[in-house]
Every structure is written in C-alpha cells, then in structure tokens.
C-alpha positions as semicolon CSV with decimal commas, in nm:
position;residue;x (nm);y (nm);z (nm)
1;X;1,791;-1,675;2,008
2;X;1,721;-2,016;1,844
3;X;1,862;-2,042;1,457
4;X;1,618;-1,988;1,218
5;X;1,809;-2,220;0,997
6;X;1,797;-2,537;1,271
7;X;1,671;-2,896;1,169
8;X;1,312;-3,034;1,236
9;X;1,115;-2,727;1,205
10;X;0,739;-2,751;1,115
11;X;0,660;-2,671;0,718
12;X;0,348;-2,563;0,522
13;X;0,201;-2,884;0,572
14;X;0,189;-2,847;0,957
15;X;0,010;-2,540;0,863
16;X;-0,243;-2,633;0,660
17;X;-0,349;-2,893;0,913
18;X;-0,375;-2,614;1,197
19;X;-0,581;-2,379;1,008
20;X;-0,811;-2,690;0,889
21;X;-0,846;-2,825;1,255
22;X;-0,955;-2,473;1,331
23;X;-1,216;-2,486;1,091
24;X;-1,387;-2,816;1,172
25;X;-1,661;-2,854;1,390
26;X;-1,467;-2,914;1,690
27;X;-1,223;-2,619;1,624
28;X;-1,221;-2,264;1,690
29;X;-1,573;-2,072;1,656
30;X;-1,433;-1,752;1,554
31;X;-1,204;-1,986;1,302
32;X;-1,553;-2,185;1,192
33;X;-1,730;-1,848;1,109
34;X;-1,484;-1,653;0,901
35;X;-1,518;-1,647;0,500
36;X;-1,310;-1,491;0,243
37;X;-1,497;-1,164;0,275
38;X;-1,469;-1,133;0,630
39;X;-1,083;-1,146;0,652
40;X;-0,980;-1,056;0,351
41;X;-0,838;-0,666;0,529
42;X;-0,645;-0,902;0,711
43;X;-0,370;-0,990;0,479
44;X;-0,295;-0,598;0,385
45;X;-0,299;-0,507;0,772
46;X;-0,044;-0,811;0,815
47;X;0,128;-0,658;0,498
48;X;0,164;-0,340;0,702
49;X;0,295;-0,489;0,974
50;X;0,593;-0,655;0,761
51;X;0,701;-0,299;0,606
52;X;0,703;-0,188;0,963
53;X;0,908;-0,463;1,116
54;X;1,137;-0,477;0,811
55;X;1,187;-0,057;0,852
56;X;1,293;-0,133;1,216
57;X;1,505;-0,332;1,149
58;X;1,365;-0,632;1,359
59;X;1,426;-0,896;1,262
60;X;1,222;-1,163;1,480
61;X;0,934;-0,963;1,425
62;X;0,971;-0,949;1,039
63;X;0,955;-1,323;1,057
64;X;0,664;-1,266;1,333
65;X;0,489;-1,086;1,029
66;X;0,569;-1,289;0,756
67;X;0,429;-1,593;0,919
68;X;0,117;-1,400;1,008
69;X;0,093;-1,274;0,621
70;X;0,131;-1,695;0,510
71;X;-0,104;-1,807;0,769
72;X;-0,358;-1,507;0,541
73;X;-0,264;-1,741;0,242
74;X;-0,308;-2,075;0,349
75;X;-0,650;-1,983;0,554
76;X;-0,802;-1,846;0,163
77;X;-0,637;-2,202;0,060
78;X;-0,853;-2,367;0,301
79;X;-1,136;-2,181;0,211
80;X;-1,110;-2,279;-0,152
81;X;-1,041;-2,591;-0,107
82;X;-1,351;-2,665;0,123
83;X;-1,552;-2,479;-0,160
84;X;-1,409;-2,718;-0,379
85;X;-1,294;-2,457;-0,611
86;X;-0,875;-2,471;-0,515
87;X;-0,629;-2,555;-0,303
88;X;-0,269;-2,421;-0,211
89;X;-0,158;-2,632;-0,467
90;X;-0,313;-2,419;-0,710
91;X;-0,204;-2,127;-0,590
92;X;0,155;-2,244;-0,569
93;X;0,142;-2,367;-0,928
94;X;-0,004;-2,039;-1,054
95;X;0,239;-1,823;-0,935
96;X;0,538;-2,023;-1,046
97;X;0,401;-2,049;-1,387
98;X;0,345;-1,642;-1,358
99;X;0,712;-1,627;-1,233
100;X;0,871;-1,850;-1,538
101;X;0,663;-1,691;-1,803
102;X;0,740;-1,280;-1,655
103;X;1,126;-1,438;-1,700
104;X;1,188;-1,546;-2,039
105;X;1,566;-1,408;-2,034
106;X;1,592;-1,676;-1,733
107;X;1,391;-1,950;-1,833
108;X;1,361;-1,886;-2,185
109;X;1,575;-1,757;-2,477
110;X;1,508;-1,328;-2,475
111;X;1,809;-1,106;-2,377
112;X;1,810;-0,855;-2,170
113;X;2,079;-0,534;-2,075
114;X;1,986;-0,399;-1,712
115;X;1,710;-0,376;-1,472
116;X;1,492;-0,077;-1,729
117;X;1,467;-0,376;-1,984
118;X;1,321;-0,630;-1,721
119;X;1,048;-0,385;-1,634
120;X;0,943;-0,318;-1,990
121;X;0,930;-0,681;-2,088
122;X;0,748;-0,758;-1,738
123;X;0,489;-0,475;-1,821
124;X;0,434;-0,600;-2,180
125;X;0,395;-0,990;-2,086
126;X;0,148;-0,851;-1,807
127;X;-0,080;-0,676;-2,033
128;X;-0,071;-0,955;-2,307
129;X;-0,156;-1,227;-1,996
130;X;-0,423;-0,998;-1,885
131;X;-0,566;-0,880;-2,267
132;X;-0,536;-0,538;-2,118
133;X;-0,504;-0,371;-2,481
134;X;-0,547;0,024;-2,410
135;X;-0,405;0,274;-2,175
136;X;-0,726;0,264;-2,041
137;X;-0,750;-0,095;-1,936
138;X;-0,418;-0,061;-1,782
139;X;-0,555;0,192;-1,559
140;X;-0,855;0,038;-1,448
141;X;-0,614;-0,300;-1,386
142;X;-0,464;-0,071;-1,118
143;X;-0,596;-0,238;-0,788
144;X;-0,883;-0,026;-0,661
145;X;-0,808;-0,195;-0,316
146;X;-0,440;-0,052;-0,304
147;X;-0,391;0,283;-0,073
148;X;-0,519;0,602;-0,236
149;X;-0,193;0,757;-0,295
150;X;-0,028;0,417;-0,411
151;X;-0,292;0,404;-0,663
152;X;-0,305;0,738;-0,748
153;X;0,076;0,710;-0,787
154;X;0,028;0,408;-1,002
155;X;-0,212;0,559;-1,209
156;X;-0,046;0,851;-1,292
157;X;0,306;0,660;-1,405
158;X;0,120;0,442;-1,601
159;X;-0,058;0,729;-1,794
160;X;0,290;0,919;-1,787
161;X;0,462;0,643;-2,053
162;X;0,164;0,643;-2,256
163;X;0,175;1,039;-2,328
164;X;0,520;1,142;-2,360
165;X;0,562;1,498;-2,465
166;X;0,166;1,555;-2,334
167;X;0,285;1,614;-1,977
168;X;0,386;1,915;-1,793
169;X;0,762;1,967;-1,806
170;X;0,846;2,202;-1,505
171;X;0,800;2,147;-1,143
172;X;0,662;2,507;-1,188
173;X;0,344;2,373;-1,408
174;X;0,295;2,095;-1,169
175;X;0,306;2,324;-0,871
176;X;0,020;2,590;-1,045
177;X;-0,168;2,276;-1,104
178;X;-0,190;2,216;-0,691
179;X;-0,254;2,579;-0,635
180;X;-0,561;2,582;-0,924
181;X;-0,695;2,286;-0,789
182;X;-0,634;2,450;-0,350
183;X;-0,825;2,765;-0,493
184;X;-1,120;2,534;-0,652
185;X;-1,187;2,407;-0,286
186;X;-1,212;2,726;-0,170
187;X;-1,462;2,827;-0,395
188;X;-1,665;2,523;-0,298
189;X;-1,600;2,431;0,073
190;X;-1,862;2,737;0,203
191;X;-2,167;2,490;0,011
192;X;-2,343;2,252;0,124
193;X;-2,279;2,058;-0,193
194;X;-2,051;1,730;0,000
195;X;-2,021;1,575;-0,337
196;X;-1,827;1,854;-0,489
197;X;-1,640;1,962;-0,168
198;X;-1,512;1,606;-0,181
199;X;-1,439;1,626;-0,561
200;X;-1,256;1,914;-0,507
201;X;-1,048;1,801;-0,227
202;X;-1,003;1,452;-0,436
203;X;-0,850;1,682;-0,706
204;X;-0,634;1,874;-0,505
205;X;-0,499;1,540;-0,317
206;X;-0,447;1,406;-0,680
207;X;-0,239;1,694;-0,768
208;X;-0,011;1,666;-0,476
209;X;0,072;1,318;-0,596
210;X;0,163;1,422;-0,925
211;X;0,374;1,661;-0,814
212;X;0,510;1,405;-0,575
213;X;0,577;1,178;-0,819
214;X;0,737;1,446;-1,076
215;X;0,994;1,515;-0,786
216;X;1,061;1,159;-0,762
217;X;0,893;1,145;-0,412
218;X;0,707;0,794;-0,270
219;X;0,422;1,037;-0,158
220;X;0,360;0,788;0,077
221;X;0,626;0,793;0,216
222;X;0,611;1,133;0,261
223;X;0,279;1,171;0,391
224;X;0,410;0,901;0,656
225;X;0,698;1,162;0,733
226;X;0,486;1,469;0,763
227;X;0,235;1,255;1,048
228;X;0,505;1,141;1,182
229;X;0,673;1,510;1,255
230;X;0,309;1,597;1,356
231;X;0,328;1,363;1,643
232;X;0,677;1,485;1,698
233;X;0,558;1,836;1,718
234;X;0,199;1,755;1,925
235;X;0,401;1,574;2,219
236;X;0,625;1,877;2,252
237;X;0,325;2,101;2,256
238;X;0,202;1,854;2,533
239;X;0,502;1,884;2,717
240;X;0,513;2,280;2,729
241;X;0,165;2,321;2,815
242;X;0,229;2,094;3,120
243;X;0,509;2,218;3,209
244;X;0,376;2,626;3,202
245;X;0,066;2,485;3,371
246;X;-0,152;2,638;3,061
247;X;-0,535;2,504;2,968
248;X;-0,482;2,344;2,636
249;X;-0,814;2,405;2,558
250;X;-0,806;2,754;2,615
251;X;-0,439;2,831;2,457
252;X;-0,456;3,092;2,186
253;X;-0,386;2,985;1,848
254;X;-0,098;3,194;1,775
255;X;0,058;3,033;2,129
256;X;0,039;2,713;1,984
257;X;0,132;2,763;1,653
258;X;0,467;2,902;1,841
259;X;0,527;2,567;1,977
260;X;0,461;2,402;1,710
261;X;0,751;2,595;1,491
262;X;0,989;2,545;1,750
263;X;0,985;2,186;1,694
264;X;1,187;2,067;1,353
C-alpha cells in the first residue's frame, strides 16, 4: 500500500480544476447538467458511506469516502462560484471564522474546566450567532433534513435542558408513554383516516425515541442493531427452509416464528 503521507500528491487545487473541466462545455454531460438541487442527497449518502467505512475499520475506504464527501464540497463550490455568488474560498473562510469564534478558551481569553463546559459555551455562542432566542427557535434550527430519529433525538434533548423538573423521571413513565401512544394506533389503524394512522404511528415512533434517549441509547444505533439481527435471523430462516425442502410461501406462521427465536 502506497503512504498516504508520500511527497507530490495532488491538493484541492487539482480538484477544483477536475470538477470545473467537468462542467465546461467540453466536459462530462451528466457533470454539465447537475445543480445544487439535483445532488444535494449526495453528500449525506457519501456521509453514510464514511460512518460505514470508519465502523469497519477500513481504512482505504474511509479515505475512499472522505474524498468522495470533499469532491460533494468543492462541486457546490463550483456551482457558486459559476453563479457568481461564492467560491471555496468562502466557504473555507466561513468555517474557520465559525471554528475561532465557537473557541474563545483557545483563541480568546474564557476558561473552561472539562468537556460539559465546552458544550454549554458552544450551544450559547450558536444561538447568539444564529439570534435563535426561544426554546422554540432552537427546535425549529434542528435540521429538518437530518434522519427522523436523529432529529427526533435532537429535538427532544434540546427541549429536555429547557424543562428541568417538567420531564418524566422513571423509565416506568417513559415506558406507559410508548404503550398509551401503541394502544392509540390501535384504535385508529382499522380507519381509513391515513392522516391519523400516520399521526399515530409518528407518535408512537416519537415515544420510542424518548425512551431511547432516557436510557441513554443512540436509537439509531439501535434501530441499526435490531435490522441488522433481522437479517441475521431471515438468512437462517432461509437456510432451514432449504434445507427441510419446505414452501416458504406456504410455511405456517407459528413454524416460522420458531426459526426465527432460535436465532439470537
């Protein structure tokens, strides 16, 4: 494997000028057609990929990734800047005056003790940068773009500080909270109403988070875990059912459901 850390590699410049001989009229097509709209999924699928690589433990393909998330960045930076509205320059420059300014006990005079300290100062320079002077508007400043549970997740914490002593205090509350809002499905999911069926089922998801997040679990993360032992489980089923010879589409229930326990 070459060194990563060798002499005479290419740099961001080299990039730029690839992604802007894509885009001229002799370049790429596909390159030449693309706006910010139409690839802006792109960066949070290459996002994905990075978490991915980085839990395997790969590490050419976390660099793989990595490039692919900067070549997301620079291609928006070539955008802008043939809109004449900015360049990668301004994007550099904005997020090093971001990082100096969320860092006054490095770049500037304020103290701080541990990690807990860094957080609350970050969170407080945040909401005076972005005017965001209620609760409320730091809610609504939670990405709407951002996975459902992250969000929800988000959300939820944020509206947690705000109301100490307001929230439920036992894992107990939190758990009748997910079985109030299970039952209010049921009550619905016979209609033909979608819009409250989905309501419902948005309330009973939200639940789960919160009582995710009150058990100090990246629901996520757990959700991840739980499709993950579903596949686990579904490939064993497989398996049997070949090797008995069965019909899986005319297996009883109860047969499969007894596969699918075996399996941890």
């Amino acid at each position: 494997m070459i060194s990563k850390l060798e002499k005479d590699k290419r740099n961001i410049y080299d990039l730029i000028e690839i992604v802007e001989a894509l885009r001229k009229e002799n370049g790429c097509p596909w390159d030449r057609e693309q706006t910010h709209e139409s690839i802006k999924k792109a960066i949070i699928e290459e996002s994905y990929e990075v978490m991915d690589a980085i839990d395997k433990a790969d590490e050419e393909g976390t660099v793989e990734e990595l490039g692919d998330v900067l070549l997301q960045v620079v291609f928006h930076s070539v955008l802008g800047k043939e809109e004449g509205r900015y360049d990668l320059g301004d994007i550099i420059d904005g997020i090093c005056n971001k990082m100096v300014y969320r860092h006054p006990h490095v770049f500037g005079n304020d103290k701080v003790e541990n990690t807990e300290e860094v957080m609350v100062s970050w969170d407080e320079l945040k909401k005076k940068e972005k005017n965001l002077e209620t609760t409320t508007d730091e809610l609504k400043a939670v990405a709407r773009a951002l996975p459902a549970l992250i969000r929800a997740e988000k959300v939820q914490g944020k509206a947690k500080a705000k109301t100490v002593g307001h929230e439920l205090d036992k894992v107990e509350d939190v758990a009748l909270k997910v079985k109030q809002e299970l039952e209010e499905v049921l009550d619905v999911y016979r209609s033909k109403n979608r819009a409250m069926i989905t309501e419902e089922v948005g309330d009973l998801l939200f639940a789960c988070v919160n009582i995710s997040r009150f058990l100090n679990v990246d629901p996520e993360e757990a959700l991840n875990m739980a499709t993950d032992k579903f596949i686990r489980k579904f490939s064993y089923i497989e398996e049997k059912v070949r090797e008995e010879g069965l019909d899986s589409k005319k297996i009883l229930y109860e047969e499969m459901d007894g596969l699918y326990n075996q399996v941890k």
